[in-house]
N, C-alpha and C positions, 0 to 999 in steps of 0.2 A: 098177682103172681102167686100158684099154688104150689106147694111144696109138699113132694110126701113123705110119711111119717120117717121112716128111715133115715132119710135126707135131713130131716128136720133135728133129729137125733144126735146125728151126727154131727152137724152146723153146732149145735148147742155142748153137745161134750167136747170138742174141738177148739172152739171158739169164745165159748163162754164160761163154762164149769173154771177152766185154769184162772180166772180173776175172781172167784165166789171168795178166798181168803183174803184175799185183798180188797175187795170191794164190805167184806164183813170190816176186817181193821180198821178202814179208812170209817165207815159207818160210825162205829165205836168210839172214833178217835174225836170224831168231826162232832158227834151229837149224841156226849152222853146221858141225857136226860131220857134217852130213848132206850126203853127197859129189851124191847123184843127185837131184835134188829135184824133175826130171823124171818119174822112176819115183811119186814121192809124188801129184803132178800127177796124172797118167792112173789111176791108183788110184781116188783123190779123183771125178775126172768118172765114172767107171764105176760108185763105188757110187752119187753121186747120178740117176745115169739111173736106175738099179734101182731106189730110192727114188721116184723120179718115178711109176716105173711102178705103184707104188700108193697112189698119192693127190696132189693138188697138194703142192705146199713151198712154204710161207707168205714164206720169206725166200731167194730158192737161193743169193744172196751170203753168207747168214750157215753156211746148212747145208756151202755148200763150203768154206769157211775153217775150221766147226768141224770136219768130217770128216777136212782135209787137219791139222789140227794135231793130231787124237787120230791120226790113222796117223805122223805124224810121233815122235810121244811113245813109242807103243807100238816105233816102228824103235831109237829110240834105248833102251830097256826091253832090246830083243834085244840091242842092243851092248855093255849093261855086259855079258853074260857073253861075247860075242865082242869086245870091243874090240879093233881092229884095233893093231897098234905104231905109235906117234909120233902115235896121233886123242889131243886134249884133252879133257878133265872138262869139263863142262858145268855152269855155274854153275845151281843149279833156281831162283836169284830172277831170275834176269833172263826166266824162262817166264811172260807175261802171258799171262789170258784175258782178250781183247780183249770178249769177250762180257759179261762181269762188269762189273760199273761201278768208277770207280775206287777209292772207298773199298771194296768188296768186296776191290779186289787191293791193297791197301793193308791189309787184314787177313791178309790171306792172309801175305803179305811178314812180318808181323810174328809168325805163327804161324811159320814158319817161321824167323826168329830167335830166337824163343823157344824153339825147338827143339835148332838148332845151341848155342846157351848152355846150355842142360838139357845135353846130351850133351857137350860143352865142360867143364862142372865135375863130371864124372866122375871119380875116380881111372883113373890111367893104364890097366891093365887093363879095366878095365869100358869106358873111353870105347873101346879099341879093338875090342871085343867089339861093343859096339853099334856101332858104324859100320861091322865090315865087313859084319853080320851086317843090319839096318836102313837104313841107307843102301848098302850094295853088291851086300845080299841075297845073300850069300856063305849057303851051307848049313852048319851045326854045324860037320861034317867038314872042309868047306874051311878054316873058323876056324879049326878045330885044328891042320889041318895048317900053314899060314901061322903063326902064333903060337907055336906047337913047345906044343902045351897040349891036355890031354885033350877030348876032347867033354865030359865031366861039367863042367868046369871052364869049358869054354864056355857050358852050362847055368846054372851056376850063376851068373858074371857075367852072363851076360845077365838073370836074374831080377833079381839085383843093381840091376843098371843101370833095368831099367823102373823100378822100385819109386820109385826114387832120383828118376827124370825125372816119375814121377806128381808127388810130395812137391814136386821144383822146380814144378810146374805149379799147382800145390794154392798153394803159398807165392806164384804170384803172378796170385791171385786167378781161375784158371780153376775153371769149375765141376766136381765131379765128377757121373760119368755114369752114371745110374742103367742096372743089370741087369735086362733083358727076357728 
């Protein structure tokens, strides 16, 4: 579906431009380890024009809020491995999707505790194997080297540790998931 320039102008001062303050706020609010939220902005407008361009958008307040909040996740995804010196950890429970209804993020929240406590009652080696390895997404190598411990040994903790966080999860009545 092509649209022309005027039309397209229009559709976006109309429709879009009135949520640019709000979609900054919420930015700011949601992920402030993210210095330029401007750059996140014009990102955001640009894929949903492209988007526009084929086919209507049912909601363009929700698709820009969603879009700008996955570029936002994916920016900070680059920075665990570039993290700049003196930026903060980013707590993942305070990341709501506002699109989700609340008991949705209210499961989600407790998935997520139920996780951190799984990896929590780990013995010392294992819990750090899985955290930097799952949560920092450090590579084998990286763990070894950080740990002063072979790659095998990172292997094998980590096996460790799934096994261990299945059995926590199993024990507190999650279901297990059948192999396709």
């Amino acid at each position: 579906m092509e649209f022309s320039e005027p039309e397209t102008t229009q559709w976006f001062d109309s429709e879009i431009l009135p949520h640019q303050d709000d979609l900054k706020a919420w930015l700011r609010a949601r992920f402030p380890s993210i210095s330029d939220v401007d750059d996140l902005l014009q990102e955001s407008f640009r894929r949903l024009i492209k988007a526009r361009a084929s086919g209507p958008i049912v909601n363009p307040r929700a698709f820009l809020f969603v879009t700008a909040r996955n570029l936002a996740l994916n920016h900070l995804r680059h920075l665990r491995y570039e993290r700049p010196e003196g930026s903060r950890e980013m707590d993942p429970l305070s990341i709501v999707d506002e699109m989700r209804s609340p008991l949705d993020n209210l499961a989600v929240k407790e998935e997520v505790q139920h996780l951190i406590a799984a990896i929590q009652s780990l013995p010392r080696r294992c819990r750090q194997v899985m955290t930097l390895r799952k949560i920092y997404g450090l590579s084998q190598k990286e763990v070894a080297n950080r740990l002063g411990i072979s790659e095998h040994t990172v292997e094998a903790q980590g096996s460790i540790g799934l096994r261990k966080c299945i059995e926590y999860f199993r024990r507190k009545g999650y279901p297990t998931r059948k192999q396709t």
